[in-house]
C-alpha positions as CSV (number, residue, x, y, z in Angstrom):
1,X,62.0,65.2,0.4
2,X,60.3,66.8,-2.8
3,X,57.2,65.6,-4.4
4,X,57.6,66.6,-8.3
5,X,54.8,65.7,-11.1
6,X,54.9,67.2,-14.5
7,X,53.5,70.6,-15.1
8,X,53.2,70.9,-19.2
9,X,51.4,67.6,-20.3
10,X,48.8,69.2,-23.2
11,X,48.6,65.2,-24.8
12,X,47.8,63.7,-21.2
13,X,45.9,63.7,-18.6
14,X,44.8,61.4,-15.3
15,X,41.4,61.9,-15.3
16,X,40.8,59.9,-12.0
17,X,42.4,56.8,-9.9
18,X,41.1,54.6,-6.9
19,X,40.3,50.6,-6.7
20,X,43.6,49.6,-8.0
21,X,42.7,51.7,-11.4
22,X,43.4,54.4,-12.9
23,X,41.6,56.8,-16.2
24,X,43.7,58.3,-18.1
25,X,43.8,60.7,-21.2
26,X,46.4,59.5,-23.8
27,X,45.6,62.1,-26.6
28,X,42.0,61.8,-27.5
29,X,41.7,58.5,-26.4
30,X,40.5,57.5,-22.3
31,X,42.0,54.1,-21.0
32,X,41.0,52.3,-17.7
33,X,44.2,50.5,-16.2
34,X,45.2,48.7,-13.4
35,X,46.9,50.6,-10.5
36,X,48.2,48.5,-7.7
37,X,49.1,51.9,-5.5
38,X,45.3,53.6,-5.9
39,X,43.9,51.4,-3.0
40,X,41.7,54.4,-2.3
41,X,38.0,54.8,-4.0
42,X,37.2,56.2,-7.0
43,X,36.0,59.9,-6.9
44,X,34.2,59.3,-10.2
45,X,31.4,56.8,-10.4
46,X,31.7,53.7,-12.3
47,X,29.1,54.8,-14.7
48,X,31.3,58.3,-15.7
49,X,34.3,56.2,-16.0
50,X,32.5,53.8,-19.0
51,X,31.2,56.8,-20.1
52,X,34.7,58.1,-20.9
53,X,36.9,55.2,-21.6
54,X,37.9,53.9,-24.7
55,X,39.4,51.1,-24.0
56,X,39.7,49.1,-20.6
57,X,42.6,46.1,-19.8
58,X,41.1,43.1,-17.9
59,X,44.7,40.9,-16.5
60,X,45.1,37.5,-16.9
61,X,47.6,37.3,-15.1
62,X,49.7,39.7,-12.8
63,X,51.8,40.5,-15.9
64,X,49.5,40.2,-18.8
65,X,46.3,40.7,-19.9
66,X,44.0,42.0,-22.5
67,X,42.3,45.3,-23.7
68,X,38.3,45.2,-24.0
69,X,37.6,48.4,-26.4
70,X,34.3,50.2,-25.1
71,X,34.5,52.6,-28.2
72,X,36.0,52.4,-31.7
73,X,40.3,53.3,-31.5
74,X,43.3,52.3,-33.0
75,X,45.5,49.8,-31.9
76,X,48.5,52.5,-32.2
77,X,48.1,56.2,-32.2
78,X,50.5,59.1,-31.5
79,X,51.7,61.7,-28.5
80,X,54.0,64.4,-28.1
81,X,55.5,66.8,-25.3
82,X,57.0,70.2,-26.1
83,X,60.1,70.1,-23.7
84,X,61.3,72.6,-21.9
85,X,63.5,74.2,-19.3
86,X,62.1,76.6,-16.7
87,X,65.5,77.6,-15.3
88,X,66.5,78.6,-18.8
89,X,63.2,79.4,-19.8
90,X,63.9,77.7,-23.2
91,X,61.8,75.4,-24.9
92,X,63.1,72.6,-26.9
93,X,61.5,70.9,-30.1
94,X,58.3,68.4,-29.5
95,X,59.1,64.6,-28.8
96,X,56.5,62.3,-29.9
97,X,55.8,58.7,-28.9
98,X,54.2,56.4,-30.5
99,X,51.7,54.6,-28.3
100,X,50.2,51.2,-28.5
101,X,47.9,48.7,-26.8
102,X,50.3,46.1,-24.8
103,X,49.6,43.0,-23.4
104,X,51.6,44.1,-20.6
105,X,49.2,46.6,-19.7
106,X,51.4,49.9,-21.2
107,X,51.1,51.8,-23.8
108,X,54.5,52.9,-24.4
109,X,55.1,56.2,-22.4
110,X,55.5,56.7,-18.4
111,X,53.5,60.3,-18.1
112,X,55.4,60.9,-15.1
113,X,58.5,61.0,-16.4
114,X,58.5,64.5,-17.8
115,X,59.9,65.7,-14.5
116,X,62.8,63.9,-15.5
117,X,63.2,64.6,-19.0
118,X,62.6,68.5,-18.4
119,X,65.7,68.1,-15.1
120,X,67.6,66.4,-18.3
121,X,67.2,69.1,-21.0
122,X,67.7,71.8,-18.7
123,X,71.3,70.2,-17.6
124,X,72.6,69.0,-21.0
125,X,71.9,73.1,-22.2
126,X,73.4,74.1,-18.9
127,X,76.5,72.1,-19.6
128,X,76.7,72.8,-23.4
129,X,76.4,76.6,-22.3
130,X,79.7,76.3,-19.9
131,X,81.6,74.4,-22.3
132,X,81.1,76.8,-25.0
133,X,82.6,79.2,-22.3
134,X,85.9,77.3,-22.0
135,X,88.5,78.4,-25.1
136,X,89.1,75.3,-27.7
137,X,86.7,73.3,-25.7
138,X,83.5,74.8,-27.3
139,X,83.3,71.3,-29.0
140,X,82.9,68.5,-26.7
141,X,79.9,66.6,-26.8
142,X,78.1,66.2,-23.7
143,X,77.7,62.2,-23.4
144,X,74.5,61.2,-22.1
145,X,73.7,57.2,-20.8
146,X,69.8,56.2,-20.3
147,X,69.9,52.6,-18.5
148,X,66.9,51.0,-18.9
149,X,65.8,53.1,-21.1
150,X,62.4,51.8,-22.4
151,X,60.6,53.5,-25.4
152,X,63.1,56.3,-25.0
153,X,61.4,59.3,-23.3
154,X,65.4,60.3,-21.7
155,X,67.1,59.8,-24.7
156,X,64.7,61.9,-26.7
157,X,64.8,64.7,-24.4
158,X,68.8,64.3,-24.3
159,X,69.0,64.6,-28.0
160,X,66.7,67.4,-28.1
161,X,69.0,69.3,-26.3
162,X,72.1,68.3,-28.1
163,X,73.7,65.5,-25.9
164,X,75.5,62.4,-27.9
165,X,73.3,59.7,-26.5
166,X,73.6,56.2,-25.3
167,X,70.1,54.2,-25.2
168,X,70.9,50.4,-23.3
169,X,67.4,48.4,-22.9
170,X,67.6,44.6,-22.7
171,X,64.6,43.9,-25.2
172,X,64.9,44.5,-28.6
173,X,61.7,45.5,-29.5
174,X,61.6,47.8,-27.0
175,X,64.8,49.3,-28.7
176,X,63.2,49.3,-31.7
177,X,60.0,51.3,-30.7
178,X,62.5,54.0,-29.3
179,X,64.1,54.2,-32.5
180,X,60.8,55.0,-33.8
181,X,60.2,57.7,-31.5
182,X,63.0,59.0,-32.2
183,X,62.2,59.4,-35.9
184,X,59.0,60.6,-34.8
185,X,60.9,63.2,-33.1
186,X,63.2,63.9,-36.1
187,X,66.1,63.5,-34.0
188,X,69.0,61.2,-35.1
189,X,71.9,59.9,-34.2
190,X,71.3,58.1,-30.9
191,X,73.1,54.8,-30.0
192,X,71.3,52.0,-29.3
193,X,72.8,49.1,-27.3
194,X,70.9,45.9,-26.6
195,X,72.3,44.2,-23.9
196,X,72.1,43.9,-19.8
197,X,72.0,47.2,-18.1
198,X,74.3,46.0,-15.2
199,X,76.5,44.4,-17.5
200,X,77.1,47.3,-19.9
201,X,77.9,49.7,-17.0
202,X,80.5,47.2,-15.8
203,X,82.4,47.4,-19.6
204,X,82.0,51.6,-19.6
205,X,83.6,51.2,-16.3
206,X,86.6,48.9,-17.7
207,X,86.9,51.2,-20.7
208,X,87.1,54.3,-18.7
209,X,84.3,55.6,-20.9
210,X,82.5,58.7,-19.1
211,X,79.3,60.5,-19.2
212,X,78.1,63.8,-17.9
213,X,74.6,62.7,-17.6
214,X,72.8,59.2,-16.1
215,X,69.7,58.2,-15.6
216,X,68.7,55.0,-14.7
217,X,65.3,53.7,-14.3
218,X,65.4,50.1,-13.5
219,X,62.1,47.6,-13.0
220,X,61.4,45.7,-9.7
221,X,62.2,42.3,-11.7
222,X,63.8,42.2,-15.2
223,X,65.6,39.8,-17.5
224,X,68.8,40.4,-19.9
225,X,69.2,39.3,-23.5
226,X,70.5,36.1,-22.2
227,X,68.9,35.5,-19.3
228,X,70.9,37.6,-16.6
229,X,68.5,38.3,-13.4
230,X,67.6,41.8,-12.2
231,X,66.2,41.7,-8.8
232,X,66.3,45.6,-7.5
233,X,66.7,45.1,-3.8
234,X,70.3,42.9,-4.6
235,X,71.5,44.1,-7.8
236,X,70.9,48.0,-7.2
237,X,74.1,48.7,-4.8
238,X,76.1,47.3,-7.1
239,X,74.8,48.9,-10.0
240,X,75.0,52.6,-8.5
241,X,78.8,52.0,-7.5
242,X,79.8,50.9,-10.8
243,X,78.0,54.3,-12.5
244,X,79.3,56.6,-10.2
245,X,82.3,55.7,-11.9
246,X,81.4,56.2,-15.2
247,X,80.7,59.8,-14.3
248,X,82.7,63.3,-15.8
249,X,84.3,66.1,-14.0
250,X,81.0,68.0,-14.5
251,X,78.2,65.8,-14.3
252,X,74.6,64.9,-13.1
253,X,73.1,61.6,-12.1
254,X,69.1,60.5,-11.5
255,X,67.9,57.7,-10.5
256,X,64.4,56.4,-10.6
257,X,62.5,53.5,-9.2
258,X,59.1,52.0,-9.2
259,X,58.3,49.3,-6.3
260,X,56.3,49.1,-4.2
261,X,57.5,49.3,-0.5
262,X,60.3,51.2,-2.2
263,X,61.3,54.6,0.4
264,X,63.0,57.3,-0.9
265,X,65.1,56.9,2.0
266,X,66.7,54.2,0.8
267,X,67.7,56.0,-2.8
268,X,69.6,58.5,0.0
269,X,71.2,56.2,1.6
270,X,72.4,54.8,-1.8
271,X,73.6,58.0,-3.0
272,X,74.9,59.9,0.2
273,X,78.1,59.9,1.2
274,X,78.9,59.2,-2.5
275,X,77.7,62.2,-4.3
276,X,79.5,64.8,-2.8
277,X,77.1,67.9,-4.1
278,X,73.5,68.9,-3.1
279,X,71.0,65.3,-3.2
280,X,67.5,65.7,-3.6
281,X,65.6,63.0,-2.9
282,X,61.5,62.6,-3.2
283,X,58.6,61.3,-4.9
284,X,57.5,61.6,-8.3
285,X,53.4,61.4,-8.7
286,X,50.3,62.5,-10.8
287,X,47.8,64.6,-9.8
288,X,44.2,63.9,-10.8
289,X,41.7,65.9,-12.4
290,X,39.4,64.7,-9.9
291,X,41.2,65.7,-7.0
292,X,43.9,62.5,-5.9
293,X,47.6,62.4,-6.2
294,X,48.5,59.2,-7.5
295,X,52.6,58.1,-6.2
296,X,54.5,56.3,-9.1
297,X,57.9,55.6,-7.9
298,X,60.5,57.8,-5.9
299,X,64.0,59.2,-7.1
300,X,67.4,61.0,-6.3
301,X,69.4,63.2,-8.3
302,X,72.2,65.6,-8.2
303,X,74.5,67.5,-10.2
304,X,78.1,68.7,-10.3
305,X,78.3,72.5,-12.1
């Protein structure tokens, strides 16, 4: 089992995290969130953390809530990340996000997720480099399918790399803030499908459409456009069957989740046997300034050239 956390954020940082919070650095501006997996203390007093903070959400409810600001900020600001591959040791363009103050308690970004977009750029170049290798082939697009994709951080890092890119999130809005990004990003050209993840994957897999890349980040609990129920623990087997058929010759597959309880032993036991190349299978966290490592969700991926 691996534990991976990103390496090259310059536009964020987690300051500190313990007492179901955490501080973190979105740019210029310091927000206090709630953190159900810090039940440690805080190694920062409560004073330093007003101090620094900019804005703080207080919940309503376990789903909602609202932002007190402690100093003057906007309700929207701006991020980016310089991907890049170490195994290649290319870097990519800069992909921006455009962050805002949620009543869901996000902002629009999940830091952590660099390790995955970094793992996505460097396999996309990989496979656009071995294509270009094989005589009249030097064309094919490498086809790349974020599930629950979010504000877009995946795609973005797909496209940046050159992949032709699939973007399915069952919110509009959500959708539409990618689409921003990806403007932000001045990339173009991704497709953007609103609809039920599982559903989707089931049509690709009637179709016999194929990608060489997947990633698929699903919630705990989630609704479709039209109501269809996503419940992780009974929906996920059948989701992973149905995309390991919507997979190329040459391909690579991740798969991220974020629950608590959650083992990365399970995400093995979903993908062995059924991925017949090298599995790797761990934890994805944050590491504090002030000295904790903060889990946020475990994962599996291979690949296949």
């Amino acid at each position: 089992m691996q534990l991976l956390t990103p390496q090259h954020w310059v536009d964020y940082e987690l300051l500190d995290c313990g007492n179901f919070e955490k501080l973190e650095r979105f740019g210029q501006y310091i927000t206090i969130r709630p953190e159900p997996q810090a039940v440690w203390d805080k190694n920062l007093s409560a004073k330093e953390w007003e101090r620094m903070a900019c804005v703080r959400f207080e919940s309503r409810s376990s789903s909602s809530g609202d932002w007190k600001k402690l100093k003057p900020m906007p309700e929207q600001w701006k991020i980016s990340y310089k991907v890049q591959s170490s195994k290649l040791r290319t870097e990519g363009g800069s992909i921006c996000f455009r962050l805002g103050l949620t009543s869901f308690k996000h902002v629009g970004v999940f830091p952590e997720q660099a390790v995955n977009w970094e793992y996505i750029y460097d396999a996309i170049s990989t496979l656009k480099t071995i294509a270009q290798a094989v005589p009249d082939r030097g064309a094919e697009p490498v086809r790349f399918l974020n599930l629950f994709a979010y504000t877009g951080g995946a795609s973005l890092a797909a496209r940046a790399a050159g992949a032709d890119v699939t973007h399915v999130d069952s919110i509009k809005q959500v959708v539409s803030w990618a689409r921003e990004n990806m403007e932000l990003s001045n990339l173009d050209n991704i497709r953007w499908v609103v609809e039920d993840a599982l559903k989707f994957v089931k049509r690709e897999e009637k179709r016999g459409n194929r990608y060489h890349g997947i990633i698929l980040d699903p919630p705990a609990f989630g609704h479709g456009p039209s109501g269809e129920k996503w419940k992780l623990e009974d929906n996920i087997n059948e989701m992973i069957k149905s995309v390991l058929n919507l997979l190329a010759e040459k391909h690579f597959l991740i798969l991220n989740a974020y629950s608590l309880g959650f083992s990365s032993l399970i995400i093995e036991n979903l993908l062995k046997g059924k991925a017949r190349e090298h599995l790797q299978t761990g934890e994805l966290y944050l590491q504090a300034k002030s000295g904790n490592k903060l889990p946020l969700g475990v994962f599996g991926r291979f690949r296949n050239f």
